[in-house]
ROKOL-827738 format. One record per residue (C-alpha): x, y, z. Coordinates in nm, 3 decimals, padded with zeros to 5 digits. Layout:
BEGIN
R; x; y; z
R; X; Y; Z
...
//
This chain:
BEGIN
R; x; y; z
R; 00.000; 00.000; 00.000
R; 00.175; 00.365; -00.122
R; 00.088; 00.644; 00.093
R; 00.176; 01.005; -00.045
R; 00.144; 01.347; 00.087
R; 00.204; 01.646; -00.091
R; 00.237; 01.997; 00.047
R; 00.300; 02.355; -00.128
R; 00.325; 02.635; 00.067
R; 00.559; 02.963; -00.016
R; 00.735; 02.828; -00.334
R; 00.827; 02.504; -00.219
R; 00.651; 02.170; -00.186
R; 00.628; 01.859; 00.032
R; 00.611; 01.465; -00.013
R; 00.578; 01.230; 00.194
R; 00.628; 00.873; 00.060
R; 00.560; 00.524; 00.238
R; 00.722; 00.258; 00.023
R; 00.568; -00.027; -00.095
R; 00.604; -00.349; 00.133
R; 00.752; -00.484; -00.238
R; 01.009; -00.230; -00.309
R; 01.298; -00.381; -00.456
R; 01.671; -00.185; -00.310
R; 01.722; 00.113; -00.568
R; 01.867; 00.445; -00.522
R; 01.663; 00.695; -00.378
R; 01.765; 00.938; -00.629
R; 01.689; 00.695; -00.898
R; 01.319; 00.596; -00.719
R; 01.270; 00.987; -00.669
R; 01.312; 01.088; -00.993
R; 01.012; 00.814; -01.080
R; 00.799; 00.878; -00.807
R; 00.783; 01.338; -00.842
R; 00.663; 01.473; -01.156
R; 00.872; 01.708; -01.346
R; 01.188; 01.680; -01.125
R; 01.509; 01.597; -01.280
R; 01.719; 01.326; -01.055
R; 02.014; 01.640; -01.040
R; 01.775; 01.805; -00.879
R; 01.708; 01.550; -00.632
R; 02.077; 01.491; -00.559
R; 02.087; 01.872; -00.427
R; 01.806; 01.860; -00.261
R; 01.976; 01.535; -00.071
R; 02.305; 01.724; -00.043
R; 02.119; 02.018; 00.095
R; 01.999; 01.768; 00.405
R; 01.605; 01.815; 00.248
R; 01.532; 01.457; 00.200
R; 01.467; 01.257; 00.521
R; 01.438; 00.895; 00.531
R; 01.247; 00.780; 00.905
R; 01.325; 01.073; 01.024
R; 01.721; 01.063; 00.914
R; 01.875; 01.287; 00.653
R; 02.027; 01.038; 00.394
R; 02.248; 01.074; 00.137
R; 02.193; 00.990; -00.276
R; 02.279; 00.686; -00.299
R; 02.062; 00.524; -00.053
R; 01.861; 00.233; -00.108
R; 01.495; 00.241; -00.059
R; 01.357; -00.063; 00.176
R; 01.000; -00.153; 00.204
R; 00.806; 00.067; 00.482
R; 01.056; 00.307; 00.433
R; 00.904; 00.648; 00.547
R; 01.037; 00.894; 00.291
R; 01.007; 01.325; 00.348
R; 01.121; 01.569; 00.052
R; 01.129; 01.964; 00.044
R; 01.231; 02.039; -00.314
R; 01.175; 02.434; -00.429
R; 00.841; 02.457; -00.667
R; 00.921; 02.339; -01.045
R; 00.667; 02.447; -01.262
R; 00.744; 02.603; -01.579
R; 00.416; 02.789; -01.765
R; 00.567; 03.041; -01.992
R; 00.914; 03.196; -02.138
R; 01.098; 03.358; -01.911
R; 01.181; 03.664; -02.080
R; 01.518; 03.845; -01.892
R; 01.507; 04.258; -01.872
R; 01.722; 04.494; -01.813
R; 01.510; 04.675; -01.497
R; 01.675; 04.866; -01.199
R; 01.620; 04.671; -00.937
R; 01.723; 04.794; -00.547
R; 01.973; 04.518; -00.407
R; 02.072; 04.537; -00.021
R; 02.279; 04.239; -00.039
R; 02.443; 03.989; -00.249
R; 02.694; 03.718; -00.277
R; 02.771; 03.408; -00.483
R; 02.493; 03.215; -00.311
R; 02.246; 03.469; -00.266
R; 02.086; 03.817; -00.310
R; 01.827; 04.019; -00.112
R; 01.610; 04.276; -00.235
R; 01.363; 04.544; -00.166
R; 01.072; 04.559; -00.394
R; 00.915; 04.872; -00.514
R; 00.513; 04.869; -00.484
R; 00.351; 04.788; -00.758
R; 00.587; 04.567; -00.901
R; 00.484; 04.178; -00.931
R; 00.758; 03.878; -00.830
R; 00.700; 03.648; -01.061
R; 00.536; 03.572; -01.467
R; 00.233; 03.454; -01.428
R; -00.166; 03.478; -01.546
R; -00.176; 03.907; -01.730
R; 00.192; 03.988; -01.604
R; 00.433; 03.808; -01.833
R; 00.654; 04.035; -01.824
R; 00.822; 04.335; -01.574
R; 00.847; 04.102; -01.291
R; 01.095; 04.091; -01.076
R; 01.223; 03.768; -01.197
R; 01.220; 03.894; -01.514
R; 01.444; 04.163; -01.383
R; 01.689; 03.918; -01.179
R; 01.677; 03.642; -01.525
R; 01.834; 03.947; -01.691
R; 02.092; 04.099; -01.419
R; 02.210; 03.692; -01.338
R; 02.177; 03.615; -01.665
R; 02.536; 03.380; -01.623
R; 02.419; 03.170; -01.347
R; 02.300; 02.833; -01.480
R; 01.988; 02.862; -01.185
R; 01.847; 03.140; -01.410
R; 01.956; 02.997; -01.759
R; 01.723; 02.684; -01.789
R; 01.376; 02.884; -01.851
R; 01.214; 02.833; -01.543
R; 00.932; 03.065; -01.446
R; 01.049; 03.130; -01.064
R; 01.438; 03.057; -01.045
R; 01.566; 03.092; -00.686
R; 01.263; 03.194; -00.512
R; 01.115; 03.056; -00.200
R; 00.895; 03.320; -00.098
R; 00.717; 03.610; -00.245
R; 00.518; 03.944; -00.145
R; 00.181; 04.096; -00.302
R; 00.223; 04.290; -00.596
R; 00.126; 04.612; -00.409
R; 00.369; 04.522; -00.131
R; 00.645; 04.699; -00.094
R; 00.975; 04.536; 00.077
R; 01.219; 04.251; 00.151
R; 01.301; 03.923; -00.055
R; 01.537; 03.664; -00.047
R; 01.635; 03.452; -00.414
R; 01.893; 03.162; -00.465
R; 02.151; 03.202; -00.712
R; 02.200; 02.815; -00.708
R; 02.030; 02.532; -00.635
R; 02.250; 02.471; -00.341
R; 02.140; 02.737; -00.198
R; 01.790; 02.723; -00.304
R; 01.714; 02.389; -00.104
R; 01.855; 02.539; 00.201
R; 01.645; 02.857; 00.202
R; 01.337; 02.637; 00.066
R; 01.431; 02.392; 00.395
R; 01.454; 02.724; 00.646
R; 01.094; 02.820; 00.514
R; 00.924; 02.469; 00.584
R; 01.100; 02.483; 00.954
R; 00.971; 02.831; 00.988
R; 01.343; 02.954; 01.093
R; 01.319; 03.229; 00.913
R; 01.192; 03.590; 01.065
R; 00.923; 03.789; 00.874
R; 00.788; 04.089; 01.003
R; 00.575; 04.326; 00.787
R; 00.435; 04.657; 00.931
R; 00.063; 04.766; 00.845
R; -00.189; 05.045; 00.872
R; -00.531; 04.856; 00.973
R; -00.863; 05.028; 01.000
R; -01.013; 05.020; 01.406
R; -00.822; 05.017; 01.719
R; -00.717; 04.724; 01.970
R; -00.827; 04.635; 02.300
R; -00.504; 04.508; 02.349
R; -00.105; 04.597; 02.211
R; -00.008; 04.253; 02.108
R; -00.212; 03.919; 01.994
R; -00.205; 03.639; 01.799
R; -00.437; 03.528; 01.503
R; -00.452; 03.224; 01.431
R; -00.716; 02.995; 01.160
R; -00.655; 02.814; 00.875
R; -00.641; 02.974; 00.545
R; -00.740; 02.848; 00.197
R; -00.889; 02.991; -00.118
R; -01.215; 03.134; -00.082
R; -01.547; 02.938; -00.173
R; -01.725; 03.236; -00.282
R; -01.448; 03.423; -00.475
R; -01.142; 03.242; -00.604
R; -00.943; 03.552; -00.618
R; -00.944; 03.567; -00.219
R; -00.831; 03.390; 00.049
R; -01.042; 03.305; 00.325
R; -01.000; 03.161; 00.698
R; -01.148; 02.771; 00.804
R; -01.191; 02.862; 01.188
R; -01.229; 02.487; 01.219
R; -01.184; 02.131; 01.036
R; -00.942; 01.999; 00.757
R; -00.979; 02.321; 00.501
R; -00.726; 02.565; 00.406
R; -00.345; 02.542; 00.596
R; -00.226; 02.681; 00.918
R; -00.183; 03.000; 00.942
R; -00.048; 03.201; 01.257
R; -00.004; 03.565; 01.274
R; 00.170; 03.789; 01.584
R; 00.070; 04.138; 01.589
R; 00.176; 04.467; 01.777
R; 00.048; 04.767; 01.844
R; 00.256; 05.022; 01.762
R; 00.096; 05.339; 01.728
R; -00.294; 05.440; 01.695
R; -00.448; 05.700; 01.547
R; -00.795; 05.638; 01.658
R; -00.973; 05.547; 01.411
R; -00.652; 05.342; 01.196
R; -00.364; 05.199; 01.373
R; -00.034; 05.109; 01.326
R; 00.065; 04.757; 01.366
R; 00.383; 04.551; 01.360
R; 00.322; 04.158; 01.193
R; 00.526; 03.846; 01.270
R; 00.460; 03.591; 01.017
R; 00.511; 03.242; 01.187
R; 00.348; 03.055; 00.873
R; 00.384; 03.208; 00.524
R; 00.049; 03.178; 00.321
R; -00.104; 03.363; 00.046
R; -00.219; 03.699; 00.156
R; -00.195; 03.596; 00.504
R; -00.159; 03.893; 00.694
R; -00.477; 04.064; 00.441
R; -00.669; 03.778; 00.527
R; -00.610; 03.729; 00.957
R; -00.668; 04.120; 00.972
R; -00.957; 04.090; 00.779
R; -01.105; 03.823; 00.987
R; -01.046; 03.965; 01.339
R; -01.207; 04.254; 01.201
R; -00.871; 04.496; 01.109
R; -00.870; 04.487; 00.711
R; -00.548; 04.662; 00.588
R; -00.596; 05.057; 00.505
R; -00.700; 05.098; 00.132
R; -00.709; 04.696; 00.087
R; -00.969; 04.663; -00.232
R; -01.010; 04.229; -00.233
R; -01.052; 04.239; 00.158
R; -01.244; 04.538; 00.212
R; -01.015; 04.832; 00.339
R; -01.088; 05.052; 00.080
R; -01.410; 05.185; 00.245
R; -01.470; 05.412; 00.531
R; -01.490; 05.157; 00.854
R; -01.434; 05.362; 01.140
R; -01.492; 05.730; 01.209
R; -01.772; 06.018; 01.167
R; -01.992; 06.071; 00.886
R; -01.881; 06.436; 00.810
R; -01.808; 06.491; 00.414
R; -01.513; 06.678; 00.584
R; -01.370; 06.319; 00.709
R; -01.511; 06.159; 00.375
R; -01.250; 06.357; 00.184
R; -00.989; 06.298; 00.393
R; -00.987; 05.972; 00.374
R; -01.024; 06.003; -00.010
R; -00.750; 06.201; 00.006
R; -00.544; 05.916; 00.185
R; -00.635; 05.681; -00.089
R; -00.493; 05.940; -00.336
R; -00.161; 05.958; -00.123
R; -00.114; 05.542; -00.096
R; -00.341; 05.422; -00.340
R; -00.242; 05.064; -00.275
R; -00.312; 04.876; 00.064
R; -00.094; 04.971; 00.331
R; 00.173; 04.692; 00.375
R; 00.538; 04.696; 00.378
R; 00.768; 04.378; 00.416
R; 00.986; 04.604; 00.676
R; 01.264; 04.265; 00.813
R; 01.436; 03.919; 00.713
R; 01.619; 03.737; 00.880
R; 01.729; 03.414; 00.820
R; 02.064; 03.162; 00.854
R; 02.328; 03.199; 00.545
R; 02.223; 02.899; 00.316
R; 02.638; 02.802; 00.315
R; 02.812; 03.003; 00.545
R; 02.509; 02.922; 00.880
R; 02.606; 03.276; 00.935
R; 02.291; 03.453; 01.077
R; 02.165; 03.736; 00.842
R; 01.918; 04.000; 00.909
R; 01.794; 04.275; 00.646
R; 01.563; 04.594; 00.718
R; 01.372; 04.798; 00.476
R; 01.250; 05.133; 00.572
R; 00.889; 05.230; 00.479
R; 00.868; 05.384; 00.116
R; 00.754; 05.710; 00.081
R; 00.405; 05.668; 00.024
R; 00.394; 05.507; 00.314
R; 00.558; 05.752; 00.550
R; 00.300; 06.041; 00.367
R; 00.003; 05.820; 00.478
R; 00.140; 05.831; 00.836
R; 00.216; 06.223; 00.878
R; -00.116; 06.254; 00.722
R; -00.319; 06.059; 01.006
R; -00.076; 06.215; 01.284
R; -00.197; 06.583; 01.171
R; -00.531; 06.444; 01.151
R; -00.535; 06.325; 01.530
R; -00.329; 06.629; 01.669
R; -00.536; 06.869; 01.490
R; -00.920; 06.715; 01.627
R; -00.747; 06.591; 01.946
R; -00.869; 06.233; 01.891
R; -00.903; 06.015; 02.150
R; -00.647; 05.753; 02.162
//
């Protein structure tokens, strides 16, 4: 009787394979390569070098031999190939690189990877060009070297691989949940209390399969677990700081949503209306006039850290908030100064 698991989440995915009670010995590389889809057995040996392929609970090496009952656990970084990668020459703002890796700080408005109406622009398309040498980003694929990604109206930090080396160890961190996210937002409504923790499953939405939605309860949608602080509050919006300890789609849009916080200006989850506040056309316009100032929802990828994918050296980046972001926030201080808001 086979058994098999599989698990995507970020831009890596899971199996988990019981062997057949008949399983001739064979290489695990060799029985790999037969058992995953579109996975070349190169691409399994790295993944074994990079300690990502467990057998009972024991990293092994390539040339193991499967037994029967074995108990077999793989993190390999996502595969898929949809379209031509198309490399271009766009600026891109780097805070850090070296031969195994390079972090960067997206602009707003500017989407990771190819996909469904953005085929090109992308960041990736932007990274195929400027590592345009490295065999990682010469063989086509659609998202070389990544392992995570933010919204396309989210500004801040990202890690990529420049080999594949390097690629299973960050997609390895990311399934531990060893690396340290935090993301600071401006939610409508203010909190009873400065820190807390959401927590709820989250899957694609049954009504509208361009959202996300939370399970509160049962098998649907993935764990999801999000730590947030208070750190400043303008009445009627506040300031918050986000720890991601999981790291699914729209995750932080979709656990402020449900507790009742949806991100400033957020159009799929509902921040883009007036939620708190009076009903004067005086306060309708200035909140208009926030929309004009960050007309995207108010999230910004601020810190990374995470463990050097060769070195183990511990790394830690920080992005300050754009522009944009910054206006928003003088904005809403004058605001409360000027009315003397209570806080």
């Amino acid at each position: 009787m086979q058994e098999e698991l599989f698990e995507q989440s970020e831009l890596y995915e899971h199996h988990r394979i019981l062997v057949d009670r008949g399983q001739e010995p064979l290489r695990i590389d060799k029985y790999l390569g037969n058992r995953i889809e579109n996975v070349s057995r190169n691409k399994i040996q790295q993944a074994a070098k990079a300690g990502n392929i467990l057998v009972n609970g024991t990293v092994i090496k390539p040339n193991y031999k499967v037994k029967p009952l074995d108990v077999i656990s793989v993190v390999l970084p996502y595969p898929h190939r949809e379209i031509e990668l198309i490399p271009e020459p766009i600026p891109i703002n780097i805070l850090y690189e070296d031969d195994d890796i390079i972090v960067v700080n997206k602009e707003a408005g500017m989407v990771v990877h190819p996909g469904h109406g953005n085929y090109t622009g992308t960041l990736v398309n932007a990274l195929a060009y400027h590592l345009k040498d490295l065999p990682l980003f010469q063989r086509g694929e659609i998202r070389p070297g990544l392992v995570h990604r933010i919204d396309k109206d989210t500004s801040g930090i990202l890690v990529v691989a420049k080999t594949e080396l390097a690629l299973n160890k960050l997609a390895r961190q990311f399934f531990e949940r060893t690396i340290k996210r935090t993301y600071i937002a401006l939610v409508w409504g203010r909190f009873d209390k400065d820190t807390g923790t959401v927590e709820g499953n989250i899957g694609r939405s049954v009504r509208d399969r361009m959202k996300m939605q939370v399970f509160p309860s049962g098998d649907q949608g993935k764990t999801a677990v999000t730590h947030y602080r208070v750190i400043e509050s303008f009445g009627y919006v506040s300031l918050i700081e986000c720890r991601l300890e999981t790291g699914r789609t729209h995750q932080i849009r979709v656990h402020m949503e449900y507790i009742g916080h949806p991100i400033f200006n957020d159009e799929r989850y509902g921040g883009n209306k007036i939620l708190r506040g009076t009903t004067f056309a005086k306060y309708r316009q200035f909140i208009q006039n926030c929309f004009k100032i960050m007309p995207r929802h108010a999230l910004h990828a601020q810190s990374l850290a995470f463990s050097h994918p060769v070195t183990g050296e511990m790394m830690q980046f920080n992005s300050s908030l754009p522009e944009d972001f910054r206006q928003l926030l003088e904005k809403w201080r004058t605001y409360t100064e000027d009315r003397d808001i209570s806080l």
